[in-house]
N, C-alpha and C positions, 0 to 999 in steps of 0.2 A: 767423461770429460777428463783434463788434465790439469792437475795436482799445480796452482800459481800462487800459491801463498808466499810470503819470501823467506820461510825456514827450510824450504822442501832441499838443497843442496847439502845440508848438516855434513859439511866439511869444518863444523867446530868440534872441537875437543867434547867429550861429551862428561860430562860428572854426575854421577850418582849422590842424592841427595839422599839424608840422614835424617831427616824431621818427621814427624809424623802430623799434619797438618788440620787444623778442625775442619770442619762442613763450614763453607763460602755459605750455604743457604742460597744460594742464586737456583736455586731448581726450576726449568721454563717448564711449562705445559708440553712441550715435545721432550722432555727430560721425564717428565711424569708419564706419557706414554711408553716408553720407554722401561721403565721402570717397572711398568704393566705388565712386560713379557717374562718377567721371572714368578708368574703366578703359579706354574706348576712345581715350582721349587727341587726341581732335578738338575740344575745348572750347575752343579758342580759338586763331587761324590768322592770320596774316597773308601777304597773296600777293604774291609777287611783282610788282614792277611790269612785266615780261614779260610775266608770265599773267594779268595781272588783266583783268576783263571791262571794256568802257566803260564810262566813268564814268558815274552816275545822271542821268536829264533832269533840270533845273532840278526844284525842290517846283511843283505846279502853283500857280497866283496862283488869286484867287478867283472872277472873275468866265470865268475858260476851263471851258468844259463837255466838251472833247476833253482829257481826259486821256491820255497815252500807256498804254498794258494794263502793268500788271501785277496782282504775283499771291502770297500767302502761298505760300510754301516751307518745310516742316518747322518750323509753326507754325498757330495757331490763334488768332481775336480773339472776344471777346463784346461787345457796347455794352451797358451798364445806366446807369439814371440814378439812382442809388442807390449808398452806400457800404456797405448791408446785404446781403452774400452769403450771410449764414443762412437769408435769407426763400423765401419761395415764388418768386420773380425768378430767387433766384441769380445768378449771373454777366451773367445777361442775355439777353440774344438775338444768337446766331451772328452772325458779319458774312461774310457768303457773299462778296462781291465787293469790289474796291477801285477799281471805277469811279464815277461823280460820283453819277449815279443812286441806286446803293445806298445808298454812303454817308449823300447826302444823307436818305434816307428810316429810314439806322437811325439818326442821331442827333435825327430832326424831333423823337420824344416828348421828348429831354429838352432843349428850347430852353425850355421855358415854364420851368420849374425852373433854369434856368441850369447845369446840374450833370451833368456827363461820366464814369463811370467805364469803363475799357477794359480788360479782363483779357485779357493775351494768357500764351500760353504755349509757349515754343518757343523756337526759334532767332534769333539777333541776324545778321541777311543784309540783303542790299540789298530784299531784300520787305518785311522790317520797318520799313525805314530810309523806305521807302516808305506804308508805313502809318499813321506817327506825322505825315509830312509833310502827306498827303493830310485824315484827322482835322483838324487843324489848321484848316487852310482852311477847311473845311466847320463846325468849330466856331467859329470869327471870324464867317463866311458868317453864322449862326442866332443868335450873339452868346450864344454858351457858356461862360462865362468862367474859369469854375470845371471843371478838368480834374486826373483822375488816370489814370496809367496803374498799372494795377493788375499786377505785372511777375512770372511766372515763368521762369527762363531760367537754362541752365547755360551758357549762352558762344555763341559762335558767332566769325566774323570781324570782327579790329579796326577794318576799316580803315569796315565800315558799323555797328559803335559807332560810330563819332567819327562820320559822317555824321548819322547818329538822334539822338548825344547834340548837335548843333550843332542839328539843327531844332528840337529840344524845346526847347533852350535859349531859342531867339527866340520863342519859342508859348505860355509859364505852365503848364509840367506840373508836378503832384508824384509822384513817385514811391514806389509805394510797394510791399512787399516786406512780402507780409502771412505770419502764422506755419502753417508747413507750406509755404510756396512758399523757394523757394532764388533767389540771382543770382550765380552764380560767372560768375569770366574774364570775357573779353569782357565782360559784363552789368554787370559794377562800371561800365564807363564810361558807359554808359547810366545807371547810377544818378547818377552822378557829377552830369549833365545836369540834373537838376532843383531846380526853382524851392524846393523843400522834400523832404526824403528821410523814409519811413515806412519801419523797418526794425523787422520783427520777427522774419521767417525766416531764413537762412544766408544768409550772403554770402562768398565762398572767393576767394581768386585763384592763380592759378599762372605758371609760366613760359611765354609764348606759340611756339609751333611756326610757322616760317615755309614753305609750301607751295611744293616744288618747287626747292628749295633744291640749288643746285649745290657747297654748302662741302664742304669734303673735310676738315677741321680743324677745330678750337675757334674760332682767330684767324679764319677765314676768316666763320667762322655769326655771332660775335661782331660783324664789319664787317658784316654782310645785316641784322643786326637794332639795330645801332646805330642807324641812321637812323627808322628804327620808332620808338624808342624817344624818340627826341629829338621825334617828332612826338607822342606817348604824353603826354612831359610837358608840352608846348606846352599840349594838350589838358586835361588834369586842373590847368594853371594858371589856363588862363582859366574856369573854373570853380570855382577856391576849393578845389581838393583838392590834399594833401601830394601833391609827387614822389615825396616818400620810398615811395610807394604802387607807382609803376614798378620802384622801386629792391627793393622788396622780392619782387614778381614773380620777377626776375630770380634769385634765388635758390630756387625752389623748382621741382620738376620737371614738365615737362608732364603726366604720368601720377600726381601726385598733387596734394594740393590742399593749401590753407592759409587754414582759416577766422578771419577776422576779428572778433574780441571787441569786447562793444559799447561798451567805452572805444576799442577803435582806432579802430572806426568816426567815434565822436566826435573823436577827438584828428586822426584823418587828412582830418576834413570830411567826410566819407559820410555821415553820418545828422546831419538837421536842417534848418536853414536853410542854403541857399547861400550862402556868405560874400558871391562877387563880388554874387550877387540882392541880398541884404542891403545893402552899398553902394549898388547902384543905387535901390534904393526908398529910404535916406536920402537921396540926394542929389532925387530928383524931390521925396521931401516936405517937404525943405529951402527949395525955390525954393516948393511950392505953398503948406506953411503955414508957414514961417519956423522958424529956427533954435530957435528956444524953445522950442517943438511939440515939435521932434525929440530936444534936450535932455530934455523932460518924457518922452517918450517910452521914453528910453535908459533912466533912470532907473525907470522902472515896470517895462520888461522885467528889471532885476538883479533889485529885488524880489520879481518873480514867481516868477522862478530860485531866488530863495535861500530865501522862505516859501513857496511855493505847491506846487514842483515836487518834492517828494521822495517819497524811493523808497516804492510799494508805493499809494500815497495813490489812491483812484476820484478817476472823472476829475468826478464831481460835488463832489467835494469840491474838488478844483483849480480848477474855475469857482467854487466859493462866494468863494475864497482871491482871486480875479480880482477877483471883483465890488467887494469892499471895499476893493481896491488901489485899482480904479477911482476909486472917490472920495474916497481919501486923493489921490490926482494930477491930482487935474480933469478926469476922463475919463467920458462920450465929450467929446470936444472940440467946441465951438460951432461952429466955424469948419471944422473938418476934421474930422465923425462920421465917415466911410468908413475914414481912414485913422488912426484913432485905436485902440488892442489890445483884440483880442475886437471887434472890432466887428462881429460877426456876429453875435453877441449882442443886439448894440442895435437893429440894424436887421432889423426884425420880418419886410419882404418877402425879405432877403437869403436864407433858409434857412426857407421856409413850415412844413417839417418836422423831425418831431422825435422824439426817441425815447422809449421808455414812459416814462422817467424826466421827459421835461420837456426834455428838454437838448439841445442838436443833438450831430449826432454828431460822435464823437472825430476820425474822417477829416476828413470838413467843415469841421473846426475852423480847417486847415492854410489853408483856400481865403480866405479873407475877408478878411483881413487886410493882403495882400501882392498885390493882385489888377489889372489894372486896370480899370474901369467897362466895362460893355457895349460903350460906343458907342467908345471909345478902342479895342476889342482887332478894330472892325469895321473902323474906319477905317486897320488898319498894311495890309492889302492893299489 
């Protein structure tokens, strides 16, 4: 099905919140089910720097056709070029292999569309950390610009989050965390990583387990995972997300869980626009169409916020609410139609397709706006 709640367009500014928030205590009995699945308490790991395996090759660059073998590990990928999972497509078509070949041949159909979605499900490991990189390339490579990784995952190891969540970072993913899919542990940082966060399923974190761990003591596990943890927050800073996020891990136990309400999510930066993204696309739109642009710009996103965006509202009625902002503010812009709000809207090749209603889709929505042109995202490799 598709994504109609009335925040799925998160063309607001997005902010990273600093609080660290008690437990609501609102726990339903599908939240306690839920909560069940972290009973084998392997959900998220950090290893040793002893035991750890060598560190991952470079992401391949685009023009090498010898990629080093690897390989999905307790995980699963689909390629579809569609945000509609209801239809006869579904999820899309298997991606059997992560060598250049395949890849190259499961993303060909959706180059003419510009438009990427990846449903993976599984584990967050150096294969995955591998498969976001690899994507990548090959979506630059066919000038796909418009990418979503469609994310199921209760956790996996931290140390290739932060690897996964650093490649997505430099690549335009949105992320999203569609309802009935879960991203507990590990998997928040992945979430963390994206250029825009779609959250409608569970998102949980817990306390991390460090693998192989020699501590005999509290003080002793407390020193192994201090430095973890300092690299933890390194990580969800330069990405626009609270510490307080690490901070609150820490308190809850590896064998159970602690799901995240979708004001935390907001308040902590996990669902929406990526703060740091956010600044970066002010500032390039700044130099490309001048401060006044950007100013008009800030100013239609409050109002969209404040008239457009409220609870319960279809999301056709949220684009009607758009459209007439639009030209209360001068928009599309003469000077800069691409990077002007909703301009996905305006620009008729941008999103050929559309849903029975008329309207492009709610996921789609995410991609247009914040994006950059074809030939920009061919030329970074």
């Amino acid at each position: 099905m598709l994504l109609k709640s009335w925040w799925l367009p998160l063309l607001c500014l997005g902010l990273a919140g600093c609080s660290q928030l008690e437990n609501p205590g609102n726990v339903t009995a599908a939240d306690k089910a839920v909560r069940a699945q972290t009973a084998d308490g392997d959900h998220m790991v950090s290893i040793n720097a002893a035991d750890a395996p060598p560190p991952p090759p470079p992401a391949p660059k685009r023009g090498d056709m010898n990629w080093p073998e690897a390989a999905l590990e307790n995980g699963k990928a689909w390629i579809s070029c569609d945000t509609d999972y209801a239809g006869d497509a579904g999820d899309g078509a298997p991606l059997e292999a992560l060598d250049r070949a395949s890849i190259d041949a499961a993303l060909q159909p959706c180059a003419e569309r510009g438009l990427l979605r990846v449903r993976y499900v599984g584990k967050i490991n150096p294969g995955f950390s591998e498969l976001v990189a690899r994507l990548a390339v090959v979506a630059d490579a066919q000038r796909i610009s418009r990418r979503i990784l469609d994310l199921d995952s209760s956790g996996g190891q931290v140390e290739a989050a932060i690897v996964a969540g650093d490649r997505i970072g430099e690549s335009n993913w949105t992320i999203w965390v569609r309802e009935g899919s879960v991203c507990h542990s590990a998997c928040v940082f992945v979430l963390a990583a994206g250029d825009n966060r779609l959250v409608s399923g569970k998102v949980g974190i817990h306390r991390m387990m460090r693998i192989s761990s020699k501590a005999t003591s509290r003080a002793e596990l407390n020193r192994e995972l201090h430095e973890v943890y300092d690299n933890v927050k390194d990580y969800l800073q330069r990405n626009g997300v609270a510490v307080g996020v690490a901070d609150l891990m820490m308190t809850v136990p590896n064998r159970s869980l602690r799901l995240l309400t979708a004001e935390e999510l907001r308040q902590f930066g996990l669902d929406g626009t990526n703060a740091v993204q956010d600044d970066l696309e002010r500032i390039k739109q700044m130099r490309k169409c001048g401060d006044a642009f950007v100013r008009r710009k800030d100013a239609f996103l409050v109002a969209f916020d404040q008239e457009c965006k409220r609870e319960g509202s279809e999301l056709e009625a949220v684009n009607s609410c758009g459209q007439a902002l639009k030209q209360r503010f001068g928009f599309p812009d003469e000077t800069c139609p691409d990077e002007s709000p909703l301009s996905e809207i305006d620009v008729s090749t941008l999103l050929p397709d559309t849903t029975a209603s008329g309207q492009p889709d709610a996921v789609e929505q995410t991609l247009g706006d914040a994006r950059p042109a074809p030939a920009e995202a061919a030329e970074r490799n």
